[in-house]
C-alpha positions as CSV (number, residue, x, y, z in Angstrom):
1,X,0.0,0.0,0.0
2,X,1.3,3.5,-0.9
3,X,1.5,5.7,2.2
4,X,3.5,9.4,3.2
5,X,2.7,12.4,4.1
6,X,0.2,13.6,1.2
7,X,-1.7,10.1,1.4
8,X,-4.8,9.3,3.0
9,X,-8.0,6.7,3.2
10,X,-11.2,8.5,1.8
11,X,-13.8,8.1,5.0
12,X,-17.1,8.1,3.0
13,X,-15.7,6.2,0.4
14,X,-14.3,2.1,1.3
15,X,-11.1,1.5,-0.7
16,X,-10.6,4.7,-2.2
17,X,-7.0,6.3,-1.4
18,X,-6.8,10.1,-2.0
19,X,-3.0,12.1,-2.7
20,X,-2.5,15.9,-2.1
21,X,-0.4,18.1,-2.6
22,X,0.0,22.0,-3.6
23,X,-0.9,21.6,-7.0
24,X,-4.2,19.5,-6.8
25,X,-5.3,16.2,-5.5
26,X,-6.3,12.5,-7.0
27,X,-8.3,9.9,-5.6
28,X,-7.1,6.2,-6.6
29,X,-8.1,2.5,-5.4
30,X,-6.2,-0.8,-6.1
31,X,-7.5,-3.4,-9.2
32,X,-6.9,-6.8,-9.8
33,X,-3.3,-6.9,-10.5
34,X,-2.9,-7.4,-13.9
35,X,1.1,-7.7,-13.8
36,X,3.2,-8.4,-11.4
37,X,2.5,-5.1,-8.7
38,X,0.5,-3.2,-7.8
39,X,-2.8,-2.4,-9.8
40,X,-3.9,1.1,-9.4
41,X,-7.1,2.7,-10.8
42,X,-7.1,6.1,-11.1
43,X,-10.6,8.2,-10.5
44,X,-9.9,12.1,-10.3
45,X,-7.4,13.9,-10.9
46,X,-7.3,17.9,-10.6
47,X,-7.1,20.9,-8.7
48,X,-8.5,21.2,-5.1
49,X,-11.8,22.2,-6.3
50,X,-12.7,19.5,-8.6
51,X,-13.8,16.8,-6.4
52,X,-17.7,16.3,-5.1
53,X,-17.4,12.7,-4.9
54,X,-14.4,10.6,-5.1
């Protein structure tokens, strides 16, 4: 699992990871690994102000 600083677990929103930082934020969770790693769906990506829902 990917975790620092800017990392966190979305309350409202089971299995959904979110990432800050000064220039924006993105919401991720983890898919079925389809390679060896880590799988990671990304579902928003933009500036503070875009997210309503993750």
């Amino acid at each position: 699992m990917i975790r620092n600083e800017g990392t966190s677990i979305v309350r409202c929103a089971p299995g959904v990871y979110e990432l800050t930082s000064s220039g924006g934020r993105a919401t991720w969770s983890y898919g079925t690994e389809r390679i060896r790693g880590a799988h990671i769906v990304w579902r928003r990506i933009g500036g503070h102000d875009t997210f309503t829902s993750p």
